[in-house]
C-alpha positions in Angstrom: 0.0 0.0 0.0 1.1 3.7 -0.5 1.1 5.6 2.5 -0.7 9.2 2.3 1.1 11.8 0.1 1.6 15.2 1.1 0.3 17.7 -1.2 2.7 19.7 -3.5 3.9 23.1 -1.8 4.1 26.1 -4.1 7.5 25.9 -4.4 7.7 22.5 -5.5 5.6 23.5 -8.3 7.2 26.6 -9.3 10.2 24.3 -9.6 8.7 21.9 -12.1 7.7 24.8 -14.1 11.0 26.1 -14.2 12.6 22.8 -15.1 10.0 22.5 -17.9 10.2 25.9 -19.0 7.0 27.2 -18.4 6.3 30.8 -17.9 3.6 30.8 -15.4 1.8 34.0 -13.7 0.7 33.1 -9.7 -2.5 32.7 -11.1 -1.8 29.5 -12.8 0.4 28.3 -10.1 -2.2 28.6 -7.8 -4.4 26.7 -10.4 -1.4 24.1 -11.3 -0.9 23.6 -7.7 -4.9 22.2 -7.0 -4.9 20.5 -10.0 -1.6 18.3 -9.2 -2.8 17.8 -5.3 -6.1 17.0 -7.1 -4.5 13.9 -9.0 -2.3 13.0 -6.6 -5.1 12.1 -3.8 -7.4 10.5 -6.6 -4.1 8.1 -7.5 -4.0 7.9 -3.5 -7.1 6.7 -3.6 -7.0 4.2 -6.5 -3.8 2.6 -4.6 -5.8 1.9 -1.6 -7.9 -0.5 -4.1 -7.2 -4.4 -3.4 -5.4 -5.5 -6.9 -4.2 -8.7 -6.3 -5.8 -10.5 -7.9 -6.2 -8.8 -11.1 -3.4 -10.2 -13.5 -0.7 -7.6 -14.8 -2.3 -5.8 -17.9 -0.5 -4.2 -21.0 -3.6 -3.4 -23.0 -6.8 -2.0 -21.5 -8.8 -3.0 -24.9 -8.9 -6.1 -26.9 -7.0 -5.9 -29.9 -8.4 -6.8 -32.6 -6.8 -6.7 -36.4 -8.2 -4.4 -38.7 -7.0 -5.4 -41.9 -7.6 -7.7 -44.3 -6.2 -10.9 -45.2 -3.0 -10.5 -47.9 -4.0 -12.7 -50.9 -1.8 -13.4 -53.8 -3.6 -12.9 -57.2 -2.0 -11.7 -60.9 -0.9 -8.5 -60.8 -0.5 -6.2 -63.9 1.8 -7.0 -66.9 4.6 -4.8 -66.8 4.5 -4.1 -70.7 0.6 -2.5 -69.6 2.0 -0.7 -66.7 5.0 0.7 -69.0 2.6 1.7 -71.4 0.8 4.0 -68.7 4.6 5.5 -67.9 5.3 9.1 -69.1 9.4 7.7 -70.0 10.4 3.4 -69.4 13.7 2.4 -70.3 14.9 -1.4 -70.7 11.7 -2.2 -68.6 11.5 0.3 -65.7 9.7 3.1 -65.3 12.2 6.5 -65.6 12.0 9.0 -63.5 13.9 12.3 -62.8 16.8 12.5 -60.1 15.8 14.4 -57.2 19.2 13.7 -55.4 22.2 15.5 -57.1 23.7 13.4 -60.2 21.8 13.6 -63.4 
């Protein structure tokens, strides 16, 4: 079991936002301060739950696969997709260079 937390002081807050770079006005520490005590006392209270006996869990959802099954069927002849090509050259489609040479 976890024993009780204490609640995040000001200061430890104002740290975390300066080690994350945040810019905050004492308004929104104020705020960020409730809202972190705020989760830590609802995670207080989830640990208090017994889980024993609840196996070890990597996926909350089923997983299920979306796709299809790959079949193998005929494909197009390459002298009809070379026909479609703007440019083909000893049976490949040419293309310009778009990395340096020519």
């Amino acid at each position: 079991m976890i024993a009780a937390m204490p609640g995040l002081s000001r200061s430890d807050v104002e740290h975390v936002a300066h080690l994350a770079r945040l810019g905050l006005t004492d308004d929104e520490l104020t705020l960020l301060q409730g809202q972190l005590n705020h989760i830590l006392e609802q995670y207080a209270k989830l640990a208090e739950l017994p889980t024993d006996d609840i196996p070890p869990t990597a996926q909350t959802i089923e997983l299920e696969n979306i796709l299809r099954e790959d079949l193998v069927i005929p494909s197009l002849p390459v002298e009809a997709v070379l026909a479609n090509a703007p440019d083909s050259a000893g049976g490949y489609i040419v293309v310009p260079a778009i990395l340096g040479g020519e």
